[in-house]
N, C-alpha and C positions, 0 to 999 in steps of 0.2 A: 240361628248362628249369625254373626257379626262377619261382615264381607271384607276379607284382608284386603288393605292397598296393595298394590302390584308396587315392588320395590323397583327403585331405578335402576337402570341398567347403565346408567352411567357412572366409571368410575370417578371417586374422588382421587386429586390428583394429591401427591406427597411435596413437600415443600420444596425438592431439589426440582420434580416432575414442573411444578408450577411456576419456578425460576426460570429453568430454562425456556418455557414455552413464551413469556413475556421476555426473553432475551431474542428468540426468531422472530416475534412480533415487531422488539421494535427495532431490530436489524432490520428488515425487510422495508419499514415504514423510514427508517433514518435515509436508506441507501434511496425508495424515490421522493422523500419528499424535502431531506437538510430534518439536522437539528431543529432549527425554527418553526420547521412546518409540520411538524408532528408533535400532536397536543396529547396529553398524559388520558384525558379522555375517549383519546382514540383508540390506544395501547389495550387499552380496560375493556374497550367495548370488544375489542376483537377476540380477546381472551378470553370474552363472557365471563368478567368479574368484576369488581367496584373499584371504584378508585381507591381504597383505603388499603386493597388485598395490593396494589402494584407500590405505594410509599411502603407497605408492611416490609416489602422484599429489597425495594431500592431505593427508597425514601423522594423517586421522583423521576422525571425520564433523563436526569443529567446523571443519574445513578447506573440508570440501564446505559446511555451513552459512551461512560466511562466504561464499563466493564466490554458493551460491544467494540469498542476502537481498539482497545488495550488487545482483547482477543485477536481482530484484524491483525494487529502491528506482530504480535509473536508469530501468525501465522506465516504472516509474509519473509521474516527475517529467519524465521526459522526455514524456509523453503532456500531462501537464496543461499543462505548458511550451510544448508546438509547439501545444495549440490554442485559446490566447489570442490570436485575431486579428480581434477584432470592434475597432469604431474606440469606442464605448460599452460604459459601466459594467456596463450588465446583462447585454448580451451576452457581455462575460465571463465572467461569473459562473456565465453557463446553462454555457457550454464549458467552465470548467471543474469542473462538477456532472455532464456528460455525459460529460470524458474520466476522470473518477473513478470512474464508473459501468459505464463502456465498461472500463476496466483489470480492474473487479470480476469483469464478465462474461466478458472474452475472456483471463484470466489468473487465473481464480478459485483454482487451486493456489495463485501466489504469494501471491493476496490474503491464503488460508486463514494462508498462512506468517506474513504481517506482522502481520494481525491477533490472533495469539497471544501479542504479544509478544516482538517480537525476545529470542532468547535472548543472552547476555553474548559467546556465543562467537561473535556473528556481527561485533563489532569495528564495526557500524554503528550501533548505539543502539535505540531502541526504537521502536513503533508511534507513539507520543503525539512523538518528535525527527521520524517521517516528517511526520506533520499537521505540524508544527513546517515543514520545509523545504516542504512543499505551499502553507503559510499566509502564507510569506514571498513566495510569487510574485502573490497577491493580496492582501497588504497596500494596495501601492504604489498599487491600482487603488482601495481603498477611501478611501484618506488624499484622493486625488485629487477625490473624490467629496465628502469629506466638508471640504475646502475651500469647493467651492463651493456648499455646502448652510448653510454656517459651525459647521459642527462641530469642533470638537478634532482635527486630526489625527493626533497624537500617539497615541488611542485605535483608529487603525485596524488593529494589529497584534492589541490583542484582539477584536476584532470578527472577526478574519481566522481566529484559532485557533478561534473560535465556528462560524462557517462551515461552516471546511472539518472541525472535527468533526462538526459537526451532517450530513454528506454521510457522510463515512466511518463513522461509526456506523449511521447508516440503510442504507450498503451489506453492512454486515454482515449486517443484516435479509435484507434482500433476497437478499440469495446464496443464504439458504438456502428463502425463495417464490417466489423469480425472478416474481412477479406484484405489481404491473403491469407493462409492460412501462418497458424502461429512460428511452425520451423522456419518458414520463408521471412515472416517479419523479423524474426529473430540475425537471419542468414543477413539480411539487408542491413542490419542495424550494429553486425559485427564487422559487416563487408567495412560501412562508413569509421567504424572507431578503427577498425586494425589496420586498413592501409592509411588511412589517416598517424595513427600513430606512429608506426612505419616510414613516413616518410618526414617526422617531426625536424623543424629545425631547433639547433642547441640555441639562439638568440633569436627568437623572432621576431620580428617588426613589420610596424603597420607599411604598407606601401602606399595606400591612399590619405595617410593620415595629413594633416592642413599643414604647412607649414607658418611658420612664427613669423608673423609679420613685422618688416623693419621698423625701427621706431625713427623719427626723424630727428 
């Protein structure tokens, strides 16, 4: 009698199974190394498959890049998006300081991804167009505000880019001391926007600004 091979006991994976696993890969390799630093041979090796099985699925890692930034950027905007549901001003602004914070924390890869600045090949624009689309979903709430304060509402979209940079730069910070904890950074960072806002002047001006020198 003829000795059977022992079949594998590995499975073969299906082509959705094998997408995604080369989408954690190169999530994981984009978030520590940049776009640039992570080569399409490395993607392959980690996956234990050839270079030809990772262009089969994405034609190349600007393929996988695109699709991993693109995921990042819903994730994020859909967090800040679903939890805006207090009936007042401030209280959105905590929600959305805390689902900024909470994205940082519970998805710190993608953060690491965005905040390197989107590479060209991700086809969705850059870190500063994210704050950009985050900035737009609390515009509306500051114009609103700043109506019945009588301020300009026209100025609430830069107020808004101020904001929610001033959030997303400090979770940069933070990602990498994780201390304080995140309600507390959060608390801190509404404490500065809301009495800050609070105590806005209708015409401001600079006080240290130079003055115009006489001409003779």
């Amino acid at each position: 009698m003829s000795e059977q091979k022992p079949r594998s006991s590995r499975k073969r994976m299906t082509g959705k199974e094998r997408r995604e696993q080369l989408l954690d890969i190169g999530r994981e390799l984009f978030a520590e190394r940049g776009f640039d630093g992570t080569s399409i041979e490395e993607i392959a090796a980690r996956a234990n498959v050839s270079k030809p099985v990772v262009y089969e699925h994405f034609g190349g890692k600007e393929g996988i890049y695109a699709v991993v930034v693109d995921r990042e950027m819903h994730t994020l905007l859909s967090m800040v998006g679903e939890s805006l549901t207090a009936d007042h001003a401030r209280g959105k602004i905590e929600q959305a300081a805390l689902a900024l914070l909470q994205y940082v924390e519970e998805y710190s890869q993608g953060f690491r991804i965005l905040a390197r600045d989107s590479h060209a090949a991700s086809g969705t624009g850059s870190f500063a167009s994210l704050i950009s689309d985050i900035a737009s979903q609390v515009e509306h709430i500051l114009a609103e505000e700043f109506r019945e304060r009588g301020y300009d509402p026209k100025l609430a979209p830069m107020y808004a880019q101020s904001l929610v940079g001033m959030v997303a730069l400090t979770g940069q910070w933070w990602l990498e001391v994780r201390k304080p904890k995140r309600e507390v950074v959060a608390a801190h960072l509404v404490n500065l926007a809301w009495n800050g806002l609070s105590s806005l002047e209708t015409k401001p001006r600079l006080e240290s600004a130079p003055r115009k020198r006489r001409s003779d």
